[in-house]
N, C-alpha and C positions, 0 to 999 in steps of 0.2 A: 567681841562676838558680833558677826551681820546683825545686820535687821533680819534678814530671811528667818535665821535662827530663833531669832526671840519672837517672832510671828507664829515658828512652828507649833502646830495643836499637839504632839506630840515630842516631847524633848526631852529622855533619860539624862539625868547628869552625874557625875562621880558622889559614891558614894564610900567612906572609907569602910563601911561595911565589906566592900570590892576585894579587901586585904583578907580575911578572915579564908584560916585553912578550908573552907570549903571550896572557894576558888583557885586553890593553889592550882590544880589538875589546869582548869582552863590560861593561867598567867602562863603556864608551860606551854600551853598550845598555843598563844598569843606569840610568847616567844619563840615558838617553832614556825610560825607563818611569817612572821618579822625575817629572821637569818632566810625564806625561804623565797623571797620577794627579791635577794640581791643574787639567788644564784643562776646562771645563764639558764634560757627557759630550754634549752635542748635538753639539758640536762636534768632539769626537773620535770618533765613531761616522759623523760625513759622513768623515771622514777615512778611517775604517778602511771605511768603503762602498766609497769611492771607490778604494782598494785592492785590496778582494775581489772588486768586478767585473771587474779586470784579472789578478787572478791565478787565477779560477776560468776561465777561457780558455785557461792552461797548460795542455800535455798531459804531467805528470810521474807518479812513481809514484801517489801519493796519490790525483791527479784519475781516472787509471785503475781505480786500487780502489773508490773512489766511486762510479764508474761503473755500475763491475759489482755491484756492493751494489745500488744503487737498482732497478737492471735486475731484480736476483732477486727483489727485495722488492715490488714496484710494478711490475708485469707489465701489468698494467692501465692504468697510465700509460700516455699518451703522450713521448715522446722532450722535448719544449719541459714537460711537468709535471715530469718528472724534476731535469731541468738547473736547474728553477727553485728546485727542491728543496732544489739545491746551493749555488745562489747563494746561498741566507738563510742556506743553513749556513757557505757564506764570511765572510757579512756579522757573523753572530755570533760568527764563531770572531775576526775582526778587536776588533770591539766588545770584545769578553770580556780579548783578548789586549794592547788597548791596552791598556785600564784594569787590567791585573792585579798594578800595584803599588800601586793603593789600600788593598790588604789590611795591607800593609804600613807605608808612609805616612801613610794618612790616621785622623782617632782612630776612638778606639770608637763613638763617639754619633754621627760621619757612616755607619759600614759599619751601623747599628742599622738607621738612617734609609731606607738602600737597600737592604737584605732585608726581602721579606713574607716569614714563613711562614704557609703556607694548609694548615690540619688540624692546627697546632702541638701541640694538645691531645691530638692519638694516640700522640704520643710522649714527650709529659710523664706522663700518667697511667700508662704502662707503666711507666718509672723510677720515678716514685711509689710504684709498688706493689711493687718490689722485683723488678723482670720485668729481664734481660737482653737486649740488642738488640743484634741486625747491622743496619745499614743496605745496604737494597740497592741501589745506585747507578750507573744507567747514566752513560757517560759521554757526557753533555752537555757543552757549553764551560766552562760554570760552575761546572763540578764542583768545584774546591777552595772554594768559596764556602762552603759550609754547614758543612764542617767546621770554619771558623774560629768562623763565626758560632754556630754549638751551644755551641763550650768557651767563648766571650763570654759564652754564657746558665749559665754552670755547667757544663752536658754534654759535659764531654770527649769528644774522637773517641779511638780506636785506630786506624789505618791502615796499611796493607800497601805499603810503596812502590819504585820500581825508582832505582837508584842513576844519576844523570846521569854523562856521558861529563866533561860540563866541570864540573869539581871547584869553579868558584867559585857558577856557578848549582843545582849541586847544593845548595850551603851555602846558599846563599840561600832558595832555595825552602825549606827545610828548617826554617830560622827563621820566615819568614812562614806556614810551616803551624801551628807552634805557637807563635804568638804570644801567645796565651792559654791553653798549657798545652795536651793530652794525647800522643799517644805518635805515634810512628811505627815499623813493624818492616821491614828491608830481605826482601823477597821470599826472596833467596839463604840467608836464615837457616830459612826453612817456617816452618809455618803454627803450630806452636808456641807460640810467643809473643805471633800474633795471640789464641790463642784464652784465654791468661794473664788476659790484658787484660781481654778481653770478661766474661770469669767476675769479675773484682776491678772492675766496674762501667762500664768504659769502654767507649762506642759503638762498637760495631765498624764500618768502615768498606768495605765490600765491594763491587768492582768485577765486573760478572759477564759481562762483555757479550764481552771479547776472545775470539776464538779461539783456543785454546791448544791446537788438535791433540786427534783422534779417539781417542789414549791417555789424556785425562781428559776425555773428555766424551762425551756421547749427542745424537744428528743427532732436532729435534725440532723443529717450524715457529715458523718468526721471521716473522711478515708470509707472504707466499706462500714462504719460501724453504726450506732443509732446511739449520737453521745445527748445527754442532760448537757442545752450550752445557755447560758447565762440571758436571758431575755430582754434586759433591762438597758441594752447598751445605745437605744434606738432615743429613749426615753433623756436617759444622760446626754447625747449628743443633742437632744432639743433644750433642755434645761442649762446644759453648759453654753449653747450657744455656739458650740464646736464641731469642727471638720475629722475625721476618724480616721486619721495614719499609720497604718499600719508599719512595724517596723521589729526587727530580730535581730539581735545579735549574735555571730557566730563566733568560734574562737578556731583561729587560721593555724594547723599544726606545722605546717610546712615553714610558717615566717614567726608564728609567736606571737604575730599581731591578733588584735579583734578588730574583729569587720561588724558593719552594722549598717543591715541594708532598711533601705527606704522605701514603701511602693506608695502609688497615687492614692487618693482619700478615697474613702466607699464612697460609692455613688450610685444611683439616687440614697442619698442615707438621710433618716430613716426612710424607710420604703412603704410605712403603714403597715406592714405586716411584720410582729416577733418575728414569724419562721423563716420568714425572707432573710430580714436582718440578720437571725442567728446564721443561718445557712452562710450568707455572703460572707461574716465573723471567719467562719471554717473554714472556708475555701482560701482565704489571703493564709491564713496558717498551712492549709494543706502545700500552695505555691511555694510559700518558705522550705519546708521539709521535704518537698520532692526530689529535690535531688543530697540530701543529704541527710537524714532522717535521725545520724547517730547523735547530730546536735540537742535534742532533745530531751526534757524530763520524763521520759517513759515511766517513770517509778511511781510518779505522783497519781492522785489519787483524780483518774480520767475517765474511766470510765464505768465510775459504780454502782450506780442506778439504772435500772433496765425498765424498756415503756411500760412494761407487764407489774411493776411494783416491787421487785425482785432487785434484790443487787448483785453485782459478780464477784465481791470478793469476798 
């Protein structure tokens, strides 16, 4: 085992509990993403098409939150531009989810092969120069992508992460984030630890996008809407001592590959003002999703707190 590993604050390891028929269902699905990481990705992306367009028709939680997300966000839409919206966001969140034991699976030199990085150079020369980094990372489909693929290139990630209910995909997903080493900090421990990391050279890995409730955050325009966005991140970027990278990864239908694009660090960051800060936050996200919107987790839980005290869903 790395040093990285035994460093980690957060480290599920096998349990032969693991075996007990109550996992069987999940060793199946385990085994279903395994056989589904060697099949050509044309072929599994008709598959997971063919999928998404039957389950973006559901009217369940998810499809509701969506809903109302796009509604707030794209007012200007039409009702048929929105929904279409969703479907690519179906279509990738299939795509992304079949193939998401390649990471694991398949070697080094194929996962090389199918990430571009586009602007790589903005975040080599920062670490070059002895600059600390948060990565700021909306969540797209493909978001566990680039953290593998950074510690592949040397650049460890740090990561903040939430603990799974099923204790064998918890362990699993757990191994395949750090399959080549850096850290992960479980949430319930604070932010602590993330920021240990980030100061002893590891990329911090920072999700900004959720709604976490009007008690940590300022109400500041996402798209046309008035989102609850995370206040704190001005605060972190002083305490860690770090430069604030924005960076998304998208997942490329046309090639199979994932891309993961780069943009310049905020600046003036911090600015002295939360609402600046948060505001600036939105806008590198809005940049990202402008011209392709369906990369997106529209389902998650974005926008549910309203400034009036009120939530949307």
């Amino acid at each position: 085992m790395s040093q990285d590993l035994k460093n980690s604050s957060y480290l599920p390891t096998f349990e032969w509990a693991f075996l007990h028929p109550r996992y069987w269902g999940t060793w199946l699905g385990i085994l279903f993403a395994a056989i589904m990481a060697f099949v050509p990705f044309r072929l599994r992306d008709k598959f997971a098409e063919f999928l998404a367009k039957r389950l973006v028709k559901m009217n369940n939680r998810a499809k509701k939150r969506a809903v109302i997300n796009l509604q707030q966000c794209f007012p200007e839409k039409t009702e048929e531009e929105r929904l279409a919206i969703l479907e690519q966001s179906y279509i990738n969140a299939g795509c992304v989810l079949l193939g998401f034991a390649t990471i694991m699976m398949r070697s080094k030199r194929y996962l090389e092969k199918r990430t571009l990085f586009r602007n790589e150079e903005i975040l080599t020369e920062l670490v070059e120069n002895g600059e600390k980094v948060i990565l700021l990372v909306p969540h797209s489909w493909a978001i566990d992508y680039p953290a593998v693929q950074l510690a592949s290139r040397g650049l460890p990630v740090a990561a903040m992460v939430k603990k799974q209910k099923n204790k064998v995909a918890d362990w699993l997903m757990n191994v395949q984030r750090l399959k080549y080493g850096g850290r992960t900090h479980e949430r319930a421990d604070g932010i602590k630890p993330f920021i240990k990391s980030v100061r002893e050279g590891y990329l911090g890995y920072y999700l900004p996008d959720e709604d976490h409730g009007p008690d940590y955050s300022v109400f500041v325009p996402f798209f046309a809407a008035q989102k609850a966005t995370l206040s704190g991140l001005g605060k972190l970027a002083t305490l860690s001592r770090a430069k604030i990278v924005p960076l998304m990864p998208v997942y490329n239908r046309e090639t199979g590959n994932f891309e993961v694009i780069v943009q310049p660090p905020l600046a003036p960051f911090p600015s002295g003002s939360e609402e600046t800060d948060a505001r600036m936050m939105n806008e590198r996200i809005e940049q990202f999703l402008e011209n392709d919107p369906g990369q997106y987790m529209w389902i998650m839980n974005l926008l549910r707190s309203k400034p009036d005290g009120s939530q949307n869903y």
